[in-house]
N, C-alpha and C positions, 0 to 999 in steps of 0.2 A: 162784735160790738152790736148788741140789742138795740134796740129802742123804747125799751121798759126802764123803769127805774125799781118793780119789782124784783124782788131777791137781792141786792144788790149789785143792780145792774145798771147801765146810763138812763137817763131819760131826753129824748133828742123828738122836739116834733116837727123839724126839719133837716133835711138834706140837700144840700147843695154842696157836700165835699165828696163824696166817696165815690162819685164816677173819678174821679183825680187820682185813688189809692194804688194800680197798676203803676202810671209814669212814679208816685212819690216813692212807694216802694223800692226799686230799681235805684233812685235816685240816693233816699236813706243808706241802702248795703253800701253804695260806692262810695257815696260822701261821709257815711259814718261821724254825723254831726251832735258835737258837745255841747255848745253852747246857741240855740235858739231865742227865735224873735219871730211872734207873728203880731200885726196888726189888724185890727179884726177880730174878736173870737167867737161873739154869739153866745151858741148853746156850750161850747166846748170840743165841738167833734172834732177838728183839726188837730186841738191841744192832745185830748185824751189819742187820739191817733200817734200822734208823736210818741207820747210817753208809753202808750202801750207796744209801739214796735221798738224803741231805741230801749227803754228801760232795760229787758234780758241781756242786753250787751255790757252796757254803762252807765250809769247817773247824767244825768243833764241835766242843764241850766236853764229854763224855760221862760219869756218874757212876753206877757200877755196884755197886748196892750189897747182897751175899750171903753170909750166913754158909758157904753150901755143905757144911749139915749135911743139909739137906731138913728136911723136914713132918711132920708124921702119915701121912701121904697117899704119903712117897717113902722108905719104911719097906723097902719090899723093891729098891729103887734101890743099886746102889753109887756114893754122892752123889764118892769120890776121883777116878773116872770121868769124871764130870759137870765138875768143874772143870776138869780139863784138858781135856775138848773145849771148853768156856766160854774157855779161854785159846787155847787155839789158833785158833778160828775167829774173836775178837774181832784175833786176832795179822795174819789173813789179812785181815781185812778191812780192818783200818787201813793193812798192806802196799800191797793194790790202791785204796786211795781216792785218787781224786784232789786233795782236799783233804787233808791229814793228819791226822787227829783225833786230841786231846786227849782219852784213855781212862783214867780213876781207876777204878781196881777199890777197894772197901772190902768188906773179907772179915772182916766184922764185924757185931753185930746193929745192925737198922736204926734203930732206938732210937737208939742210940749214934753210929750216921755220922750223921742228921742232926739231931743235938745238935751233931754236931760242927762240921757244914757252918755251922748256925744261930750254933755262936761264934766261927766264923772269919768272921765275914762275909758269909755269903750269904743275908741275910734278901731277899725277893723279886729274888731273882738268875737264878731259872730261867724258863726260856720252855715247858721241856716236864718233867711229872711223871708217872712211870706207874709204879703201886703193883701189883704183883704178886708179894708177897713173902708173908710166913706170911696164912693162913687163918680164924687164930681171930681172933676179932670182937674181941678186945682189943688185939691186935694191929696190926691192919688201923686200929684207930679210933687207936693212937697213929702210925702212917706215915701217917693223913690229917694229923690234927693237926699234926705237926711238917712234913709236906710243903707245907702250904698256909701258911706262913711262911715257906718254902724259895722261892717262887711268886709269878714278879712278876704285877701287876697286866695285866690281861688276856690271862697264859697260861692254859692248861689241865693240867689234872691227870684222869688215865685210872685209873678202878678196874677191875682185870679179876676175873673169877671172881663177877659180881656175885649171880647165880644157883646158883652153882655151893653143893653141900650133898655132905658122906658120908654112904653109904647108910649107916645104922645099925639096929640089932633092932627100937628104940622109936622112930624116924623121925628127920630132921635134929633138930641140938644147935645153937641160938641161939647158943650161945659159941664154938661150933666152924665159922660160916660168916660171909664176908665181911658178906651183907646189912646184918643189924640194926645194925651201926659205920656202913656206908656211909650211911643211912639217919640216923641220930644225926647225924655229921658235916652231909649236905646239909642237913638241919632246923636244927640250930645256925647254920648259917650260909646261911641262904637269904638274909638280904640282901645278901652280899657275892659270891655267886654267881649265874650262870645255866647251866643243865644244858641240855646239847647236843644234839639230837636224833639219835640212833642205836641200831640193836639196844641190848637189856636185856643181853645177856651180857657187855658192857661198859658203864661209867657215862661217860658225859664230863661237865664241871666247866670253865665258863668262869671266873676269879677275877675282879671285876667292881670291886673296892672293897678 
């Protein structure tokens, strides 16, 4: 995967997924997962990562879910930008897949898609959950909550940014970083869970029960 959109290729002018592809890899062959969900998508590198490794196996179902306003954090970003390379490169990937995958974009707060997912039907329907959408800890704690009802029994659900804090004058803001939700969440539910062993910068989340 390039960083070109020449020839037809992606076009990505950021990275913050692919130090993650060793643990996802590993994870993908074992789990061999049909029906996905990430929150989060950006430029598309996750998405297109998904569909270009599971595609040669299978077809899947992929739920892409982005307001494509940005963060706090993508305040000097032109997020109108972002979407269309997110559309396009999501475009190309499903084009070259050998399986054809099933792409739902929901361009809407995540709250909301999966409330919505949850009353259409897809209470533990997903095999893969990866939460990298807003930042703040209130946030983060309602995309776990609502994703692990989304979440059949013995997929996994992926927090990213687990460490991740903004520099601020008087130091990180509790309210403003993933941890202290993710943290809540796994203690809430340590019996129905087992956490996966891999770098901190990501959490993984076996649903167990």
């Amino acid at each position: 995967m390039t960083d070109s959109s020449r020839g037809g290729e992606y076009e990505f002018t950021k990275d913050w997924f692919s130090a993650s592809t060793p643990v996802w890899q590993k994870l993908l062959e074992s789990l061999a997962p049909r029906r996905l969900l990430e929150v989060g998508s950006f430029e598309g590198r996750s998405a297109c990562y998904l569909i270009d490794i599971l595609s040669p196996r299978h077809a899947i179902e992929l739920h892409c879910v982005d307001t494509f306003a940005g963060g706090v954090e993508h305040s000097v970003l032109d997020m109108s930008a972002v979407e269309i390379r997110f559309r396009a490169n999501v475009r190309l990937a499903a084009e070259k897949a050998l399986h054809s995958p099933h792409v739902v974009i929901h361009k809407q707060a995540s709250d909301m898609a999966l409330a919505t997912l949850l009353a259409g039907g897809g209470r533990d329907s997903f095999d893969l959950i990866y939460i990298d959408g807003s930042h703040q800890a209130k946030d983060v704690l309602a995309d776990a909550v609502l994703g692990f009802r989304l979440l059949r029994r013995g997929g996994v659900m992926i927090f990213d940014d687990y460490l991740w804090s903004e520099k601020l004058p008087g130091g990180p803001d509790l309210l403003r970083m993933p941890k202290p939700a993710i943290d809540a969440f796994v203690n809430l539910n340590m019996r129905e869970i087992e956490v996966l062993r891999a770098p901190l910068y990501q959490l993984y989340i076996r649903k167990t029960a």
